[in-house]
N, C-alpha and C positions, 0 to 999 in steps of 0.2 A: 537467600537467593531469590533473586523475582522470579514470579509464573512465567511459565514456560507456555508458548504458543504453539497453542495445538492445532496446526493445519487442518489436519482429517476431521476434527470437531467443527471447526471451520466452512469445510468444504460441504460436510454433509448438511448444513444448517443452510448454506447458501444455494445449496441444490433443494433442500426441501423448499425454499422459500419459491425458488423459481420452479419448480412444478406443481405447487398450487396453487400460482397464478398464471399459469400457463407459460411462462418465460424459456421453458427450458428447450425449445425447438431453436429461441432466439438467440442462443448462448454460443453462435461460432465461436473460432477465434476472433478472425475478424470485429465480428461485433463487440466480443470482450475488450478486445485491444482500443477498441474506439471509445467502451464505456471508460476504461482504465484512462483515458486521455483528457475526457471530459471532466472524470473528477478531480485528475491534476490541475486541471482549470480552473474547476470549483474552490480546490486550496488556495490555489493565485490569488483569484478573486477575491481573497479575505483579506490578504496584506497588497492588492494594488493602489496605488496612490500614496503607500505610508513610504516614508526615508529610513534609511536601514534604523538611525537613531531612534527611530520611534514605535519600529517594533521590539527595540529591545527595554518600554518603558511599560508596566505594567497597562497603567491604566488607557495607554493609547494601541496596544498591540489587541489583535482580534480577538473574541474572547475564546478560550481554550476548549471550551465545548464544541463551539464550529467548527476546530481546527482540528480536535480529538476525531468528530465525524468525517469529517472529509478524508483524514487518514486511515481512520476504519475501511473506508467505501474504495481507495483506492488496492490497501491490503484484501481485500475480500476479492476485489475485481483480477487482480494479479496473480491471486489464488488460484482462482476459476480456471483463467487461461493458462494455467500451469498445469490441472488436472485435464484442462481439455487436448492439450498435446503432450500430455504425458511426462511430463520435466517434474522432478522431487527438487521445487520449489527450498526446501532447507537443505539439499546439495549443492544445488545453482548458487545458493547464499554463503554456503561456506567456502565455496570452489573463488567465489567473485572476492572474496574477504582475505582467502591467499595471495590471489593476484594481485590485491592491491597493497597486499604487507610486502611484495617480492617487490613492486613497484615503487611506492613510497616508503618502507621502512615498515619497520614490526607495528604491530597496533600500541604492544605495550611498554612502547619507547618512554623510559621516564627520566 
């Protein structure tokens, strides 16, 4: 079974992190929601310019460490803004995960 994503280990690390640099006054939603946006940008950013062909070729696709960070930075930020208005973040996930099996078909269509 792969690790399991622990939110609240998560949350609390990116709350320490921004109250020892003093970030945590800066952490509206708003403001989270803009960083959350920025780093979707910063993912883009790694595959603009390639054609689908050529990000699915190893040695021309971005390298996986940029891509591993940027998805960090974007899970962390969406994090945030889930303990900032109060949304449990892996109910929102499983609730969204239904609606898309009632929509498209089961996950485990084989």
């Amino acid at each position: 079974m792969p690790p399991q994503l622990d939110l609240d280990r998560l949350s609390q690390s990116f709350s320490a992190v921004a109250r020892h640099q003093g970030w945590a006054s800066l952490h509206s939603p708003k403001s989270l929601a803009c960083a959350l946006s920025v780093e979707a940008g910063e993912l883009l950013c790694l595959f603009q310019w390639q054609n689908d062909k050529a990000t699915h070729i190893a040695a021309q696709a971005p390298a996986p460490a940029a891509v591993a960070a940027e998805l960090a930075d974007i899970v962390l930020y969406a994090n945030a803004l889930a303990d900032q208005l109060d949304i449990d973040l892996c109910e929102a996930l499983e609730q969204k995960c239904a609606v898309n099996e009632r929509r498209f078909g089961p996950a485990n269509d084989e």
